[in-house]
C-alpha positions in Angstrom: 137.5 -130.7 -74.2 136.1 -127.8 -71.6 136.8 -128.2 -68.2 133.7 -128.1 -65.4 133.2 -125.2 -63.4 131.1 -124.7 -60.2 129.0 -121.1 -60.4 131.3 -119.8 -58.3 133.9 -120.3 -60.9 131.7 -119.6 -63.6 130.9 -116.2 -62.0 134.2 -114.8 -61.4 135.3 -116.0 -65.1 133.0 -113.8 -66.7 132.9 -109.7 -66.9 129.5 -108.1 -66.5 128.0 -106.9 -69.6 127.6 -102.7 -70.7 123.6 -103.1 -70.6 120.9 -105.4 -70.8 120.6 -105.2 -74.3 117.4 -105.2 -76.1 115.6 -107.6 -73.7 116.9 -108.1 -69.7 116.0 -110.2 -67.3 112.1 -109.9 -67.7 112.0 -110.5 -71.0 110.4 -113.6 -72.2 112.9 -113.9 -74.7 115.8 -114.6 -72.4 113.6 -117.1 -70.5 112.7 -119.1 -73.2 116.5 -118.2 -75.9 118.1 -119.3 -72.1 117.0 -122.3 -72.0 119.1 -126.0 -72.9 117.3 -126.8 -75.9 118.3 -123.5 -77.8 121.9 -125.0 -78.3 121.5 -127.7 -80.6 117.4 -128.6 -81.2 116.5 -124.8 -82.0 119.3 -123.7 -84.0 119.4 -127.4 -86.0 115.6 -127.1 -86.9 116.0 -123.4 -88.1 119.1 -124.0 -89.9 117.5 -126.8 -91.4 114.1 -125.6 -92.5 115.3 -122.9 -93.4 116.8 -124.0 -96.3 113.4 -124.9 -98.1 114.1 -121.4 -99.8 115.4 -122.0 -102.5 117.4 -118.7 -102.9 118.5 -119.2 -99.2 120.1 -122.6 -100.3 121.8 -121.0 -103.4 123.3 -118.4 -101.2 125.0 -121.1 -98.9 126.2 -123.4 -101.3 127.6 -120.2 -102.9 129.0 -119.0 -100.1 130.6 -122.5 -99.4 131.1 -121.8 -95.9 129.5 -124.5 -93.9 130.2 -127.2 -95.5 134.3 -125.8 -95.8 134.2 -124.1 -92.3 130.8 -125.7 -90.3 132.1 -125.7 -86.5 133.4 -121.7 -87.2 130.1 -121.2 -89.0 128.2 -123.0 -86.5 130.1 -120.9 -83.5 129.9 -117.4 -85.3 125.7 -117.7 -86.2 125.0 -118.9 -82.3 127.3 -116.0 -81.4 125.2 -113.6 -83.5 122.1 -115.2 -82.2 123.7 -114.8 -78.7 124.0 -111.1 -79.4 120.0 -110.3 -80.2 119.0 -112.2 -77.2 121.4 -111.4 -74.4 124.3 -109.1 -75.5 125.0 -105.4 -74.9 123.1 -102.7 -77.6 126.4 -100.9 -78.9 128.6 -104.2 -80.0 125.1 -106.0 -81.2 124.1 -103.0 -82.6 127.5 -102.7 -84.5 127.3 -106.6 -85.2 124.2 -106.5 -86.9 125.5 -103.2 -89.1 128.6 -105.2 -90.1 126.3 -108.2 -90.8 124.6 -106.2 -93.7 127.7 -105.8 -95.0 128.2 -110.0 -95.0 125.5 -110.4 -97.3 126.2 -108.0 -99.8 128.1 -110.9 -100.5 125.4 -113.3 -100.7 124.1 -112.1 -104.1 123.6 -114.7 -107.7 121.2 -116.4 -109.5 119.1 -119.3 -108.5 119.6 -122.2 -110.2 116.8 -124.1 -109.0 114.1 -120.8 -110.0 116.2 -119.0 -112.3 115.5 -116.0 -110.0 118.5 -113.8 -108.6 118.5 -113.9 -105.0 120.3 -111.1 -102.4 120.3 -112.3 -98.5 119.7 -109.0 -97.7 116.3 -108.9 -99.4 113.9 -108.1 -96.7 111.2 -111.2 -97.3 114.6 -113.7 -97.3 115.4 -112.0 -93.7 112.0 -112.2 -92.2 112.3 -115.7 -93.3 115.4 -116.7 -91.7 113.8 -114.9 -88.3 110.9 -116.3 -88.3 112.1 -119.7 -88.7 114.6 -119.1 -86.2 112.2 -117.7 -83.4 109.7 -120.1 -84.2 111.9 -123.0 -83.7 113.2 -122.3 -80.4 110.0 -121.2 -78.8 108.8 -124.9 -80.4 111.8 -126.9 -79.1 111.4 -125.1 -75.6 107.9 -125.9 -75.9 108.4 -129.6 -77.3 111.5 -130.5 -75.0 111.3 -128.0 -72.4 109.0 -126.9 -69.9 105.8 -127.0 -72.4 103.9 -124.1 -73.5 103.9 -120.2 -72.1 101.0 -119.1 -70.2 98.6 -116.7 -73.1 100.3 -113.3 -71.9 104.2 -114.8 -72.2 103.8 -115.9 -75.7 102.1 -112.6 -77.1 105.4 -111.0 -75.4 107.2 -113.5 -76.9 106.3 -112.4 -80.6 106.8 -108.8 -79.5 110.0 -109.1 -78.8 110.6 -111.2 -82.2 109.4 -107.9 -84.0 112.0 -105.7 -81.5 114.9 -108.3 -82.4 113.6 -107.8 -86.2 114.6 -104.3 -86.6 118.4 -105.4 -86.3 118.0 -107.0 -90.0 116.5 -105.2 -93.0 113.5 -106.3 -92.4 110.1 -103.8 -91.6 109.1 -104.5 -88.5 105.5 -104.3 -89.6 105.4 -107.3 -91.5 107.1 -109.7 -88.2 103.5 -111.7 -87.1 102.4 -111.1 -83.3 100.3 -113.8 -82.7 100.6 -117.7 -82.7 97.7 -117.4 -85.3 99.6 -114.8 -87.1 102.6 -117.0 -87.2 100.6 -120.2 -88.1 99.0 -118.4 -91.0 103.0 -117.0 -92.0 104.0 -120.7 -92.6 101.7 -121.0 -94.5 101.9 -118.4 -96.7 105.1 -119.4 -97.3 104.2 -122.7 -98.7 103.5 -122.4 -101.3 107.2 -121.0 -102.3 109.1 -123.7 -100.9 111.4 -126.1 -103.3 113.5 -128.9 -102.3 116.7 -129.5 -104.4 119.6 -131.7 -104.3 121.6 -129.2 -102.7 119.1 -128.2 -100.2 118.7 -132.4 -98.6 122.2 -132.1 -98.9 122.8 -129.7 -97.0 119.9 -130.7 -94.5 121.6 -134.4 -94.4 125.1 -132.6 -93.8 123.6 -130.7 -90.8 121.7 -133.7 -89.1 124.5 -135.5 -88.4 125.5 -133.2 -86.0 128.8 -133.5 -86.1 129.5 -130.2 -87.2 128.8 -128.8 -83.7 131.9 -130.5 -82.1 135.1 -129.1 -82.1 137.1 -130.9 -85.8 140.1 -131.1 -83.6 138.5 -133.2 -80.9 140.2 -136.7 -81.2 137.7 -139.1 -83.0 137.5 -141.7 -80.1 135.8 -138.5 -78.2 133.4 -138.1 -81.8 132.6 -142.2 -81.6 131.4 -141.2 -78.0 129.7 -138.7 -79.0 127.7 -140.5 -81.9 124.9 -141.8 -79.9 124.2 -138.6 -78.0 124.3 -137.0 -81.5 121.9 -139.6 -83.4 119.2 -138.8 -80.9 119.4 -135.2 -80.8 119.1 -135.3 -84.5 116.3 -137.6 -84.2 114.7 -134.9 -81.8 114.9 -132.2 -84.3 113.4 -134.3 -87.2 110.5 -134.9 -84.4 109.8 -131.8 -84.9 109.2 -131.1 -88.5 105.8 -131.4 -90.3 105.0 -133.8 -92.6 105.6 -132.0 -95.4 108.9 -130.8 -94.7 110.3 -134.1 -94.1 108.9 -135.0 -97.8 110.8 -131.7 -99.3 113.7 -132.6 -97.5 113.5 -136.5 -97.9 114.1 -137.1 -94.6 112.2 -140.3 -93.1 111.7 -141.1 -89.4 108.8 -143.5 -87.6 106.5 -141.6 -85.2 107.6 -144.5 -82.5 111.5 -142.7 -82.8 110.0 -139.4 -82.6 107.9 -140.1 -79.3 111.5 -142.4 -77.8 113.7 -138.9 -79.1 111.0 -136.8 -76.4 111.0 -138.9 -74.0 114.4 -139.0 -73.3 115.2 -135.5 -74.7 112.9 -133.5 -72.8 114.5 -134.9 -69.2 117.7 -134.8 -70.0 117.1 -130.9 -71.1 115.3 -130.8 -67.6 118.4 -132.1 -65.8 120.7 -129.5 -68.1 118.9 -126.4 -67.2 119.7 -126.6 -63.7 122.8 -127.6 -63.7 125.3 -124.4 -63.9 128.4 -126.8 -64.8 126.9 -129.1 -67.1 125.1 -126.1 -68.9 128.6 -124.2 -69.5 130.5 -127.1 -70.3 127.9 -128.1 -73.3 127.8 -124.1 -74.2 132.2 -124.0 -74.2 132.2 -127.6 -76.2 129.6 -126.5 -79.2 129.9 -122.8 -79.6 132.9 -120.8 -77.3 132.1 -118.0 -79.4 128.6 -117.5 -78.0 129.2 -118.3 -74.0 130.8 -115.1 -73.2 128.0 -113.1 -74.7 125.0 -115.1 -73.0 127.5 -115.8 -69.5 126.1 -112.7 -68.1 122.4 -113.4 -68.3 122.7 -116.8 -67.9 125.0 -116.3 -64.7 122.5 -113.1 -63.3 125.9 -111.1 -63.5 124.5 -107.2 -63.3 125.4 -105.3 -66.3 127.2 -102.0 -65.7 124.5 -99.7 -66.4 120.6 -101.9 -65.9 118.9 -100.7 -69.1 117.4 -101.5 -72.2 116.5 -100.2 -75.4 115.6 -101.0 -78.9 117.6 -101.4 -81.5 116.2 -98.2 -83.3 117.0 -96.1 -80.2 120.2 -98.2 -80.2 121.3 -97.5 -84.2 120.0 -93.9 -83.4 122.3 -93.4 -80.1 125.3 -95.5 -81.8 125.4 -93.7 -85.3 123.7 -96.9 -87.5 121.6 -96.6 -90.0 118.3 -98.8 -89.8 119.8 -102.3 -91.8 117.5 -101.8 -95.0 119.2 -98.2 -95.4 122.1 -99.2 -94.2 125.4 -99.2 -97.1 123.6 -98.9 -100.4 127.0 -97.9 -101.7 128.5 -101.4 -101.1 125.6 -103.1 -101.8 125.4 -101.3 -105.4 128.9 -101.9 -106.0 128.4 -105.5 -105.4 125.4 -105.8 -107.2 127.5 -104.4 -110.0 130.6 -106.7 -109.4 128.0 -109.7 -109.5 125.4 -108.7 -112.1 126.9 -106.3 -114.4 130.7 -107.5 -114.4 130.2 -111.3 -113.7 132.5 -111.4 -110.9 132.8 -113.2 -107.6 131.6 -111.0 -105.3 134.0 -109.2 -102.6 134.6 -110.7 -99.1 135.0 -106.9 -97.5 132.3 -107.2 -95.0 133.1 -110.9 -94.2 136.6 -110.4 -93.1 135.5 -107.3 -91.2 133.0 -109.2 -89.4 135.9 -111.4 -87.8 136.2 -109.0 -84.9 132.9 -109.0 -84.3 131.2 -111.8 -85.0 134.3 -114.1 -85.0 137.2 -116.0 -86.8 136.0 -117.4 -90.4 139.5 -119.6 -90.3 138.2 -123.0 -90.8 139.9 -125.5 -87.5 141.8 -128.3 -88.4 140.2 -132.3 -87.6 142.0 -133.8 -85.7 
């Protein structure tokens, strides 16, 4: 269990960061990524919805890894998430290289369309991105401080294009609008498909129980439960009709109002409380606190700049993601498609040093 820290403390624990990254201190993205209900209600409901693609549910189950390692899983994705919003350009810049290199692996065939699917495909990207982005502006909305003035939200889906070019996806087709992302979602659904394995998967994630640490004794779990039940009942607030009949997931709209009433305070109370903030950061994702400490802290990076991640991939040696490691990509494709082998784990145990451990902890 983390300790509590005053700022004071906090401050001197943590190093000042190389740059501001892609965003700073202006940005509406680290106002609104900053912000208490990122943690848990954001990441649940993107991680969640997310898996109404079918080919994104195939890659996971493939993969195996968060059902067999969720809290590492868990810690290393808010860690990369972390990393677009508030780390330095050259290590995120590197991250998201070595990331490409991840889902090489994350290659098959669909059972559920019969399709083959690649995680590096640049539609299945802008998918995961969008749902991402658009479910923490929507929590912050929802539990937060409400809705951005007209000007901070048409920033806000500016910088969700700028964060876009660090996956292989064209930055052309990232919407810019609310109305651009309204029409997006629906688009898309017309090519959602529920599955077994996708409410499983949902139903594995609710519980969230994977956020805690599996060596934290299970009295501390027990006491956890309730806190747990409602945040999970505050993300399934929060998805549309429809996606709770794809995912089978059933909740009164009495529970839903209870889950914001109490959610959106407690978030309140959260946010400006330094200690409690850190301690709730250090308890569900360690891996992520030392990259957001900085922004979170207003520690001054060493040298106050920003770029984007073209200028940074240009300056750093990267290639932009969609160009980036055709050779390995090929070579899995062949491994996969051609050879009927398991695919290679080269860039996942390469992303350990950057990304973090993929050693599954132990439950206590």
């Amino acid at each position: 269990m983390p300790s509590l820290h005053t700022t004071k403390q906090l401050i001197e624990k943590y190093e000042p960061a190389a740059d501001y990254g892609f965003f700073g201190p202006d940005s509406v993205t680290w106002k609104v990524w900053s912000y208490p209900t990122s943690y848990i209600l954001g990441f649940a409901r993107a991680v969640t919805i997310e898996h109404l693609d079918p080919n994104l549910t195939a890659a996971v189950v493939q993969s195996g890894g968060v059902k067999y390692r969720p809290h590492t899983r868990y810690g290393r994705t808010l860690r990369y998430f972390g990393m677009v919003a508030f780390g330095a350009t050259e290590p995120t810049a590197r991250a998201a290289d070595v990331l490409v290199k991840v889902h090489t692996k994350a290659i098959g065939t669909d059972p559920v369309t019969n399709s083959t699917y690649d995680a590096n495909k640049p539609s299945s990207q802008l998918w995961i991105h969008m749902t991402a982005w658009h479910s923490i502006l929507y929590c912050y909305e929802k539990f937060g401080p409400g809705r951005l003035s007209a000007e901070e939200e048409a920033q806000f889906w500016k910088e969700c294009a700028r964060a876009a070019e660090l996956q292989t996806i064209d930055p052309n087709t990232v919407p810019r609008t609310r109305e651009e992302v309204i029409a997006y979602f629906e688009d898309w659904r017309p090519h959602l498909a529920s599955s077994e394995a996708a409410q499983d998967m949902v139903d594995f994630i609710l519980r969230l129980d994977v956020a805690l640490p599996p060596d934290m004794p299970k009295w501390q779990k027990l006491a956890f439960a309730p806190a747990l039940e409602l945040l999970s009942a505050g993300v399934i607030a929060t998805y549309p009709q429809y996606m709770r009949e794809l995912l089978n997931v059933k909740q009164s709209p009495l529970t839903d109002q209870l889950a914001v009433k109490v959610l959106k305070p407690f978030h309140a109370v959260v946010a400006r409380t330094n200690p409690l903030k850190f301690w709730l950061m250090e308890l569900i994702a360690p891996q992520a606190v030392q990259v957001a400490a900085p922004a979170f802290l207003g520690i001054p990076p060493l040298n106050p700049i920003t770029m984007t991640p073209r200028e940074a991939q240009e300056k750093y040696g990267f290639d932009a993601p969609n160009d980036a490691h055709k050779d390995m990509r090929a070579k899995q494709y062949d491994r996969v498609f051609g050879k009927g082998l398991t695919p290679s784990d080269e860039g996942l145990i390469e992303s350990e040093q950057h990304i973090g451990s993929i050693a599954p902890l132990h439950s206590a």
